[in-house]
C-alpha positions in Angstrom: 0.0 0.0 0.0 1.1 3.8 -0.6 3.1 6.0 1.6 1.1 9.2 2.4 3.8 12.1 2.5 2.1 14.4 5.1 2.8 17.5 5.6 5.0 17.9 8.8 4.9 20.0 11.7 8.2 21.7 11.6 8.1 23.6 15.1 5.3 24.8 18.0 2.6 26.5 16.3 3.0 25.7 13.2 -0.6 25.2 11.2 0.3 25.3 7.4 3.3 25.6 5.5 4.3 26.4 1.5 5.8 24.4 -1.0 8.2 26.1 -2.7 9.1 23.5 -5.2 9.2 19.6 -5.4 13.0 18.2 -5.7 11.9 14.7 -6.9 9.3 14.4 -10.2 6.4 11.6 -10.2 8.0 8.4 -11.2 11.2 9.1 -10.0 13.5 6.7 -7.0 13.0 8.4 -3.4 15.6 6.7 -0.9 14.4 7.1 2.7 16.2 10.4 4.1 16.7 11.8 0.7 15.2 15.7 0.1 11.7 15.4 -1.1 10.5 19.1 -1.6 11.4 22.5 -0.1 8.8 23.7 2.9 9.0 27.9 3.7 7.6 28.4 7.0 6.9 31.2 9.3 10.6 30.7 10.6 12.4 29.2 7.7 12.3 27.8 3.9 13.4 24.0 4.9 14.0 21.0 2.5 12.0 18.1 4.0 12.7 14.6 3.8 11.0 11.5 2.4 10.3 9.3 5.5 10.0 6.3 3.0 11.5 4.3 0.3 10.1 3.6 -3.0 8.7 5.5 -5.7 7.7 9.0 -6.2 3.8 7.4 -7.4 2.1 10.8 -7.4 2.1 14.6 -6.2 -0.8 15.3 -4.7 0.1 19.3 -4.0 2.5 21.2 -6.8 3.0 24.5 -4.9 1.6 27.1 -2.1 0.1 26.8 0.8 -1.2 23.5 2.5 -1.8 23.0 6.1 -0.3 20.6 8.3 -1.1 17.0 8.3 -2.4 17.5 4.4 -1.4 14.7 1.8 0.7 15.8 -0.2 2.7 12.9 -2.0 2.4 9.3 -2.6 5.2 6.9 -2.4 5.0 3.7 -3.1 6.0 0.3 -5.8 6.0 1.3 -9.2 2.7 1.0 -10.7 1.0 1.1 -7.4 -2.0 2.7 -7.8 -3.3 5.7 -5.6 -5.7 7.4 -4.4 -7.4 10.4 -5.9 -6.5 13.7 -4.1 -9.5 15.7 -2.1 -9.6 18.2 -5.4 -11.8 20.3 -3.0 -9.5 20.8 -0.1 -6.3 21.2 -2.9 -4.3 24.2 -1.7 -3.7 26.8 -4.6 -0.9 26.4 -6.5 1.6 29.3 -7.2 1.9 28.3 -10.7 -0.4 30.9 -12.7 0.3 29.1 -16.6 -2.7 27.8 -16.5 -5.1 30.0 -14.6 -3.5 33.2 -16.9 -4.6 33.7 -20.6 -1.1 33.4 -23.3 0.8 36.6 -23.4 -1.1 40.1 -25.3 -0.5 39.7 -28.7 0.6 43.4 -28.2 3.5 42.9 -27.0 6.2 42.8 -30.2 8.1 39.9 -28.9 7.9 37.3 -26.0 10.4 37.1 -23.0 13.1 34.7 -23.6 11.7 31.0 -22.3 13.2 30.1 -18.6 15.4 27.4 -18.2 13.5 24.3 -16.8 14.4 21.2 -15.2 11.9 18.1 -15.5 9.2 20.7 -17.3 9.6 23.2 -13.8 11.2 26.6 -14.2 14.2 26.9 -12.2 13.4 29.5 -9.7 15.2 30.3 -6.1 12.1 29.7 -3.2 12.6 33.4 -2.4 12.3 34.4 -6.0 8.9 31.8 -6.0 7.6 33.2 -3.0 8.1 36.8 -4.6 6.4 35.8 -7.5 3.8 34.0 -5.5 3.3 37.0 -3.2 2.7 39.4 -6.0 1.0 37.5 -8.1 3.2 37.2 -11.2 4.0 33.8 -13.5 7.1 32.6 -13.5 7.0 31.4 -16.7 7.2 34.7 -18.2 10.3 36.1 -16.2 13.4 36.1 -17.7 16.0 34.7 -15.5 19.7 36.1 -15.3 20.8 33.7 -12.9 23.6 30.5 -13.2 21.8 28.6 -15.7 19.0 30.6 -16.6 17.6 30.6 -13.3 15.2 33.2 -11.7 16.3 34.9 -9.0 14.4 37.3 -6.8 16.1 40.2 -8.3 14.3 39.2 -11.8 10.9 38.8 -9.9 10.9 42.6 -8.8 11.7 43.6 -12.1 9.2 41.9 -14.1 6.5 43.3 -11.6 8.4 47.1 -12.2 9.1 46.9 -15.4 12.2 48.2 -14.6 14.9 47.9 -17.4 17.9 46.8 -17.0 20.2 49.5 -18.2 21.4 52.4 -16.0 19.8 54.8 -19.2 16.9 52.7 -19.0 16.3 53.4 -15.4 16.6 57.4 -15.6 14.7 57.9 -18.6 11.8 55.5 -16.1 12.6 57.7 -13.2 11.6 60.4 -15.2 8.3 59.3 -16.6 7.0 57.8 -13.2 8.5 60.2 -10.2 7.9 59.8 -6.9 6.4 56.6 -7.7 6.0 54.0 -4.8 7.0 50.9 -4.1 5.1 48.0 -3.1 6.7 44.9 -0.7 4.1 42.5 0.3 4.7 40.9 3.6 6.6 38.0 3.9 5.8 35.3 6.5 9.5 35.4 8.0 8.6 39.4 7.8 5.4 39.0 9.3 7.0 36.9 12.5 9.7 39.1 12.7 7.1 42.1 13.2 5.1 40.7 15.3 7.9 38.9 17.9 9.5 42.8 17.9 6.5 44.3 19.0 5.9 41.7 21.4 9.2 42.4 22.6 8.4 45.8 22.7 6.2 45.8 25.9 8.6 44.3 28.1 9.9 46.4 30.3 14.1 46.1 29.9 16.9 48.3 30.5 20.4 48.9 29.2 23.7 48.9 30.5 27.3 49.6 28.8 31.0 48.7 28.6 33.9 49.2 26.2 37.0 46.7 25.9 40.0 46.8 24.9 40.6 43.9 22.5 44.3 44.4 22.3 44.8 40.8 23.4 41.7 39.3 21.7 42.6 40.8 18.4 46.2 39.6 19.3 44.5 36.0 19.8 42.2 36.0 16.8 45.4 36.6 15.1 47.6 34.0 16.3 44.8 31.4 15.9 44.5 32.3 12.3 48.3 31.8 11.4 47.9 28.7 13.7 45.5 26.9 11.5 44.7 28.9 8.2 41.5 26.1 7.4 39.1 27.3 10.3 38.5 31.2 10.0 38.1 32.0 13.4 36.6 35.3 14.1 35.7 38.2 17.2 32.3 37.1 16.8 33.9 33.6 17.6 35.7 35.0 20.8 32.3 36.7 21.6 30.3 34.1 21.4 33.1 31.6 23.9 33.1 34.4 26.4 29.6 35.1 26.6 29.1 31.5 27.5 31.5 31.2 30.2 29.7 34.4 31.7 26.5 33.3 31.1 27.6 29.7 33.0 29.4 32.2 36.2 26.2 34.5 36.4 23.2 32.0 35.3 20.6 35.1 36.5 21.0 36.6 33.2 20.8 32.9 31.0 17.3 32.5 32.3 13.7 33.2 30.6 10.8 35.0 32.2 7.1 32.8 32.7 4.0 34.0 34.4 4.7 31.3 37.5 8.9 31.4 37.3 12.2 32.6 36.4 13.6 29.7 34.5 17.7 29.1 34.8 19.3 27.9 31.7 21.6 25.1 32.5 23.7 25.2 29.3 24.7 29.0 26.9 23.2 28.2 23.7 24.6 31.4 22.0 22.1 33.2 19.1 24.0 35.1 16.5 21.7 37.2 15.0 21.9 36.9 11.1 21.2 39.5 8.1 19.4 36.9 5.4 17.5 37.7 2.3 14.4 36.5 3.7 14.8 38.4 6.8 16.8 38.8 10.2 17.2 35.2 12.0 19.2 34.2 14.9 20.7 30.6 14.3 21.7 29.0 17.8 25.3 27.2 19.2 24.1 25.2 21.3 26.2 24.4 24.9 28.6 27.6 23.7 30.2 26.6 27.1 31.4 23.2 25.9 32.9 23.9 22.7 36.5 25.2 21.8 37.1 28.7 19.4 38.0 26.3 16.8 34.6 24.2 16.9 32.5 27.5 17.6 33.9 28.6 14.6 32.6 25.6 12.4 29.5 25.8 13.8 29.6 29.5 13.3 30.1 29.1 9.8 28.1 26.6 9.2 24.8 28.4 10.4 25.8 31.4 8.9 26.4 30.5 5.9 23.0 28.0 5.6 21.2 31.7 6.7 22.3 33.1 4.0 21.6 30.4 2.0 18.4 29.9 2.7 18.9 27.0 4.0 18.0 26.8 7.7 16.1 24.2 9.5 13.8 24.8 11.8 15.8 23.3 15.0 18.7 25.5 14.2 16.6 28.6 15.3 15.3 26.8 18.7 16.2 26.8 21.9 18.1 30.1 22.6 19.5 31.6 25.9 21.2 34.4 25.0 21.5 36.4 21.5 25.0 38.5 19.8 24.0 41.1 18.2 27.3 42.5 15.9 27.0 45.7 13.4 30.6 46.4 13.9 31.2 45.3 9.7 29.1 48.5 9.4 31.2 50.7 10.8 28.3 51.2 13.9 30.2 52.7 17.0 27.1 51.2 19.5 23.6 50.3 19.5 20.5 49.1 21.3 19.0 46.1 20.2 16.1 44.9 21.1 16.1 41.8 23.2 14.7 38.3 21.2 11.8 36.9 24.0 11.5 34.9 25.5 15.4 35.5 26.3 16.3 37.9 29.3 19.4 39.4 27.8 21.0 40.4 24.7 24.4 42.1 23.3 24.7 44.4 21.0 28.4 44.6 20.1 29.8 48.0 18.0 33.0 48.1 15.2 36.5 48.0 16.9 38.3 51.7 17.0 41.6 52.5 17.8 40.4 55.6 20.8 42.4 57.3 23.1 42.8 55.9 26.6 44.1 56.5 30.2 46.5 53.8 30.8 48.0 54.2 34.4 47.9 57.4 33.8 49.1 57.6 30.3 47.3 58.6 27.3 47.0 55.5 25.0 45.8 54.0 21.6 43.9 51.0 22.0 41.3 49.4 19.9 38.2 49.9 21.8 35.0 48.0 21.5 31.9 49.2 22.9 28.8 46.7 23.8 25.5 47.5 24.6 23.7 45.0 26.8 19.7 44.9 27.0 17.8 43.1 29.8 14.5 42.0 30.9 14.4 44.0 33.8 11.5 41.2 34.9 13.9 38.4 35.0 17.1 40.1 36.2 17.6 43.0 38.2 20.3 45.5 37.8 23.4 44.3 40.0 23.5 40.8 38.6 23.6 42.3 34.8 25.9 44.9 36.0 28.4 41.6 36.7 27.2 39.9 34.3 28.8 42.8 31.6 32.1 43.1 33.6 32.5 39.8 33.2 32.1 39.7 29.6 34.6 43.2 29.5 37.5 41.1 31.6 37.3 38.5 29.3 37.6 39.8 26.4 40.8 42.0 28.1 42.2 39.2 28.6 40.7 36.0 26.8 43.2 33.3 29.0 40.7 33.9 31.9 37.8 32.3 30.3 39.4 30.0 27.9 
């Protein structure tokens, strides 16, 4: 008998999801484990596993949004049969082809075809949740990405009309000025709003330090020559510090709930990430227990999946504590605004060389200002006062908490 493929739950609260695209084709081999179809969330765009072996008998939903526990695939023996999906309860599909008329016959000449792969135009999710959002059909956009694919740079201009060359643009500009531009909502967009404004009626305060990363820098350094192949980073220092002071003054790795303050055992770090679909905030879990060179890794690796668009769900769960860091930009300090249900969060400035008092000397020194923000509910002023000398000592002088 068939496999139903049902749509998963992917984290608390979840009710429906999105297919983006289907990376198997009816009638193909599915191996057990193996990437079925790409899921975008509230939290993330996820690929999703086939919890079966077999054959890829029928799809059941193309694309858009289904809720959870839906059929949406069979898998099975080849030439299985199956049943026939609720066509009433189908979610809507993304793909327009059909539901649109064939191009105006005023238009002098057609887009170039996309590339396509199995009869599906290759599309990145975002660019198919762009497209899907604003209600445009991806087989009449022009892709200028690797291979002919659409990217989300090509979705915005097919909905503009915006030309491509610089001439192009200001001879627009000046038929349209002061025009306005429309960005539909995103679900990542969406939970991002509304866990800021959430955050925005607790009740926090901030407090702030600057260090002088002499030695850190000096370590960072050292570490690189050391071992060329793992890129370790302030961020990484950062994150290793903040763990050892969170694990010395637990008051400030805790979480605030109507009936209790609840104490973190382990630093599972957030870094807080600047993705195309949005700000996230991946997690190192047990920061504590890790060395520079496997915080690194594990750095990287969540990084560079954020950017990627290529999160799972459990890498955004479960944080204690959130790094903030705007110092690429060239920002001197900030306040960020703390990430519930955590009670604290650092925001850490750019590294300048300032002029110091250094027993009483004037000095350079590469200063480093950080800006903690606390949920004044949870932890009370003393506690997060230590808490940030802690993290300044450490970072003076790195030896003390690695």
């Amino acid at each position: 008998m068939a496999t139903e493929v049902i749509l998963p739950r992917l984290g608390q609260g979840m009710e429906t999801g999105t297919i983006v695209r289907w990376l198997k084709s009816e009638g193909e081999a599915v191996e057990k484990g193996e990437p079925l179809f790409e899921l975008d969330t509230d939290k993330v765009t996820q690929e999703v596993e086939a919890e079966a072996s077999g054959v890829l008998l029928k799809i059941a939903v193309a694309e858009g949004e289904v809720p959870v526990g839906r059929t949406v695939a069979f898998i099975g023996s080849e030439g299985e049969a199956v049943p026939e999906p609720d066509t009433a309860q189908e979610a809507p599909s993304d793909n327009l082809s059909q539901a649109l008329p064939e191009a105006s016959e005023a238009h002098e000449s057609a887009p170039e075809p996309p590339a396509t792969t199995n009869g599906r135009v290759k599309a990145s999710p975002l660019a198919r949740r762009l497209a899907r959002e604003r209600g445009l059909d991806l087989q009449g956009i022009r892709g200028t990405g690797p291979d002919g694919r659409i990217v989300a740079e090509d979705v915005e201009r097919a909905e503009t009309g915006t030309p491509k060359s610089a001439s192009d643009k200001l001879s627009q500009a000046q038929f349209v000025p002061g025009e306005v531009e429309r960005v539909p909502l995103t679900s990542i967009r969406k939970t991002i709003a509304r866990r800021l404004s959430e955050a925005w009626q607790i009740p926090v305060f901030q407090l702030q330090a600057s260090a002088d990363m002499t030695r850190a820098n000096a370590l960072v350094a050292k570490l690189r020559e050391r071992d060329p192949d793992v890129r370790i980073t302030v961020t990484d220092v950062l994150t290793k510090v903040s763990a050892q002071a969170l694990m010395r003054h637990r008051e400030v790795n805790a979480e605030f709930t109507e009936d209790a303050i609840l104490l973190h055992p382990s630093a599972n770090v957030g870094i807080a990430v600047a993705a195309p679909q949005g700000l996230v905030v991946p997690v190192i879990r047990g920061a504590e227990r890790l060395s520079l060179a496997e915080i690194a890794a594990a750095r990287g690796d969540v990084v560079g999946r954020a950017r990627d668009n290529k999160l799972r769900t459990e890498d955004l769960e479960g944080g204690t504590f959130t790094i903030s860091n705007l110092g690429m930009y060239a920002v001197e300090s900030f306040t960020a605004v703390l990430n519930p249900p955590q009670a604290a969060i650092v925001a850490v400035g750019a590294t300048e060389d300032r002029v110091v008092a250094i027993d009483g000397e004037l000095a350079v020194r590469p200063m480093l200002t950080l800006t903690a923000t606390f949920d004044h509910r949870a932890v009370d002023g003393a506690p997060a006062a230590a808490f940030l000398q802690t993290l300044k000592e450490s970072l003076e002088d790195p030896g003390l908490a690695l």
